[in-house]
C-alpha distance (Angstrom), angle and dihedral (degrees) to the residues before:
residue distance angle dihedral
X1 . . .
X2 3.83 . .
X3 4.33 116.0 .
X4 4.11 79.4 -127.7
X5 3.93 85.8 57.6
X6 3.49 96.5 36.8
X7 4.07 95.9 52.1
X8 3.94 94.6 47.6
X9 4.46 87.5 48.4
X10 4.32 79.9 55.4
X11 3.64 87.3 45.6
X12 3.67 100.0 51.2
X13 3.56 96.7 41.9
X14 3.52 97.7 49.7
X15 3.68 84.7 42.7
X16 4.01 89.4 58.5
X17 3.98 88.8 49.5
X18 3.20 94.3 62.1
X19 3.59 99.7 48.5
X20 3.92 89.0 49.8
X21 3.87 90.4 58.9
X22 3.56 111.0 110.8
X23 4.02 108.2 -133.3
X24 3.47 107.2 145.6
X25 3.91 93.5 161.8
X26 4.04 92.6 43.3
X27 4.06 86.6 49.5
X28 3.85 102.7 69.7
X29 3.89 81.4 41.8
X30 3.26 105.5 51.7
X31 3.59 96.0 37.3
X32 4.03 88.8 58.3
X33 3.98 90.2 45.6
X34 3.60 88.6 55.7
X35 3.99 101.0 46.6
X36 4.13 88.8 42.3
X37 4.46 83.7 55.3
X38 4.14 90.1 60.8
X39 3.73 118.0 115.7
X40 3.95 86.7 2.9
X41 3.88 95.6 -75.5
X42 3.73 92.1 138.6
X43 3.83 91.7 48.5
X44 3.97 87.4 51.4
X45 3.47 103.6 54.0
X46 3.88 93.1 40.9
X47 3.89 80.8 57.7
X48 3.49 92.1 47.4
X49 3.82 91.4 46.8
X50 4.39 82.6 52.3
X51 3.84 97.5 45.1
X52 4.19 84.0 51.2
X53 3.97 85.4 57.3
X54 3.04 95.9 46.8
X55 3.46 100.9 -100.0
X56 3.84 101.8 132.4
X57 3.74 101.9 146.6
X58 4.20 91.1 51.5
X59 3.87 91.0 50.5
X60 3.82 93.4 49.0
X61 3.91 93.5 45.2
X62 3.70 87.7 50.9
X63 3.29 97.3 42.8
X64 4.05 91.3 46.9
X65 3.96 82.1 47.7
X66 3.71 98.8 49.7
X67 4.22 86.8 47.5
X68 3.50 94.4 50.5
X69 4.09 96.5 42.9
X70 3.90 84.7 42.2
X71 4.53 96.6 60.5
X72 3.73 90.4 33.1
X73 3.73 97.8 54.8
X74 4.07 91.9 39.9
X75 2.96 110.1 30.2
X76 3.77 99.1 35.0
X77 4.12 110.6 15.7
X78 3.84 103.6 34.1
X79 3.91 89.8 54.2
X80 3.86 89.5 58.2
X81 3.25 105.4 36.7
X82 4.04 97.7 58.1
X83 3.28 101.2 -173.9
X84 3.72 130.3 167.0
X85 3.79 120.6 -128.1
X86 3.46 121.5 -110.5
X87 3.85 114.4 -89.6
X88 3.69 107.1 -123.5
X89 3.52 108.7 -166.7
X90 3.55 91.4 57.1
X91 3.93 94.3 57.4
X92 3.62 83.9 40.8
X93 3.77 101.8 -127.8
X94 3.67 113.0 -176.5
X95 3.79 115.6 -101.5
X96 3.82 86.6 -135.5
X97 4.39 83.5 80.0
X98 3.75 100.5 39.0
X99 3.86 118.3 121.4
X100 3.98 120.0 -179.9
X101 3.83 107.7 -66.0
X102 3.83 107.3 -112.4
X103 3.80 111.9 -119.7
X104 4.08 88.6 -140.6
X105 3.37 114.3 90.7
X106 4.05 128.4 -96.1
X107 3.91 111.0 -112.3
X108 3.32 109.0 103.7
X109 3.80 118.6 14.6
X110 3.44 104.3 -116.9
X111 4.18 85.0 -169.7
X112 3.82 85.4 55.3
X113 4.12 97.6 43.5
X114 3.74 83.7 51.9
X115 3.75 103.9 43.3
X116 3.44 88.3 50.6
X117 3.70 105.9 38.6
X118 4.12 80.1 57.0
X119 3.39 97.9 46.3
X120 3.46 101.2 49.4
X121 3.58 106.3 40.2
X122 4.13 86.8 52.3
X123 3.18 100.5 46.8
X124 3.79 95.1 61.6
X125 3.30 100.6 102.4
X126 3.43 112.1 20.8
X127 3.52 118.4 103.6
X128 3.92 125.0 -101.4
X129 3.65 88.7 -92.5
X130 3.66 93.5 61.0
X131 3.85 105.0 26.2
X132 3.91 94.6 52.8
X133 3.77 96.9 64.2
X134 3.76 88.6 36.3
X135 3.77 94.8 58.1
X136 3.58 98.7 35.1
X137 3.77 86.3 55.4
X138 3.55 95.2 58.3
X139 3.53 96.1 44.4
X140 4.44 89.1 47.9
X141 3.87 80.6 53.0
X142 4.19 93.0 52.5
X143 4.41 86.4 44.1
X144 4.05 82.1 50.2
X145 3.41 97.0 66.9
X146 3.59 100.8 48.9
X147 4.22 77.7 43.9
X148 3.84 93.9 58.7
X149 3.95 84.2 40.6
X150 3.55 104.0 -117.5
X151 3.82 102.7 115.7
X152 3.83 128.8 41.3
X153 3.68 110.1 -133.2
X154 3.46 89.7 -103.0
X155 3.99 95.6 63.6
X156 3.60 81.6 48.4
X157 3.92 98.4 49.0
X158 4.04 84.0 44.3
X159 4.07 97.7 47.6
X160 4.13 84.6 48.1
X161 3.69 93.0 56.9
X162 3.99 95.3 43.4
X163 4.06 80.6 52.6
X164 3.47 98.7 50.5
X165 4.15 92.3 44.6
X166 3.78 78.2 51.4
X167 3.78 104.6 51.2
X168 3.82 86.5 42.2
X169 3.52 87.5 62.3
X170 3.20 97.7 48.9
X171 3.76 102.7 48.2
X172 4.09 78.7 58.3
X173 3.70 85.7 76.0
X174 3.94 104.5 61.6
């Protein structure tokens, strides 16, 4: 069996264990955390929120981050990766997490390049205090869309790395 084979069996299945977990609490949550992350809204007000504490230089690297991870995942990545979303009635994820299925294609996350790009490239910086909960949201918003079952993990996995290339870059700039 090909790698290329192999890799998209992992993805599926742990795709499918995911949607079997029982989190009734976590779905309503999740599924919320997810919508609020389209079109970057999240990352905007949590730059807002920043710039308000005085924070200026961690909400425009984030927000140069989350611009740059943002065109190179859809405009470049998505287009050649041309993957299929995940089908989930067939995995059986509860309707209780769905979102509206994007029309883009899977490969990478674009949610997850974003989330992280953002979260990364602001919470340089900051002290543990602040760059914990800043980080950790990003990466809760990358697990949400394999939650809401719109990404395999793989899309996810993919998306984080094209957001951490991109929040590298942009940290180059200070």
């Amino acid at each position: 069996m090909s790698l290329r084979r192999q890799l998209h069996r992992a993805d599926v299945w742990a795709y499918a264990e995911v949607a079997r977990l029982h989190t009734p609490f976590w779905d309503r949550e999740l599924r919320q955390l997810s919508r609020s992350a389209n079109h970057g809204r999240l990352w905007f007000a949590v730059a807002a929120i920043l710039a308000l504490a005085g924070r200026r230089d961690e909400a425009r690297r984030g927000l140069l981050a989350l611009g740059l991870a943002s065109a190179v995942t859809n405009a470049l990545l998505k287009p050649l990766g041309g993957r299929r979303r995940p089908d989930r009635d067939a995995h059986d994820v509860p309707a209780a997490r769905h979102v509206r299925m994007p029309g883009s294609t899977s490969f990478p996350s674009g949610h997850s390049a974003s989330a992280i790009a953002f979260s990364t490239a602001a919470a340089h910086g900051l002290p543990p205090s602040a760059a914990v909960p800043v980080r950790g949201l990003g990466w809760l918003v990358a697990f949400s869309r394999i939650h809401v079952g719109v990404h395999y993990p793989g899309d996810v996995l993919a998306g984080a790395l094209a957001g951490w290339v991109a929040a590298r870059l942009a940290l180059r700039r200070r």
